[in-house]
C-alpha positions, 0 to 999 in steps of 0.5 A: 500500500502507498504512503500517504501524501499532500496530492493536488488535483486540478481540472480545467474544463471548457464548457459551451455555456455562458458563465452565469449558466455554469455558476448556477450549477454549482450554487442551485441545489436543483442543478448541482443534484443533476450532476454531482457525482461520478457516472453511476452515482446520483444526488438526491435533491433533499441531500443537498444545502447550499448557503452560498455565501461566506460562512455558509453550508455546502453539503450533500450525499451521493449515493451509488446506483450499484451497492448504495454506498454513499460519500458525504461532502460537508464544507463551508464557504470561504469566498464567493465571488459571483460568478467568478470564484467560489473556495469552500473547506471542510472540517478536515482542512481540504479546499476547494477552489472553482474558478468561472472565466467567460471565453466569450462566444457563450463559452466558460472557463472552469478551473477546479483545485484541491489539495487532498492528504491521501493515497495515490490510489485515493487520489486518483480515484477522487480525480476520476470522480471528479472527471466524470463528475464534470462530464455529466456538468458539460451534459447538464449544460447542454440540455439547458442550451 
């Protein structure tokens, strides 16, 4: 078994959605439940609280479609920047820090980092869900154009 370690984790993604449009699906809990999670993974809607505004709650459950295993995020916001940046944190010291940069031409730059305290193979299975997780965001975006 690998040692534990400090590993970031950074995705840029590009989406064909104005930047308001990605910004409202990470702050409405209607939108984040429709994408949250990695493929085979769903959110219900009454799992999720987002207070959107420094000090304010970040929290939700997936929940795996195959054996009903769940994840459970718990943050709290730190900044937030409409629609430009959100930096929220958890009890166990982890940020996360997602940047929304407007390319023009109705499309949207989305910067995502973290920094997690684990095991590669933890790591890159986070990295994976959150890969997939942000593939089901770009599907969630384009049935809203």
């Amino acid at each position: 078994m690998s040692a534990e370690r400090a590993w970031e984790i950074a995705i840029t993604r590009i989406y064909d959605a104005p930047r308001e449009l990605v910004w409202r699906a990470w702050t409405e809990p209607e939108q984040i439940a429709r994408w949250w999670g990695k493929r085979g993974w769903s959110t219900p809607l009454s799992s999720v609280t987002l207070d959107v505004r420094p000090g304010g709650v970040f929290r939700l459950l997936s929940i795996s479609e195959h054996d009903g295993s769940h994840m459970q995020l718990d943050a709290v916001y730190r900044e937030v920047v409409a629609p430009e940046r959100l930096v929220f944190g958890g009890a166990d010291g982890r940020v996360g820090t997602v940047t929304f940069t407007d390319l023009g031409d109705g499309r949207t730059e989305m910067e995502f980092h973290t920094t997690i305290h684990t095991t590669e193979q933890i790591r890159r299975a986070a990295e994976g869900g959150l890969s997939s997780a942000f593939d089901r965001l770009a599907e969630t975006l384009e049935e809203q154009r």
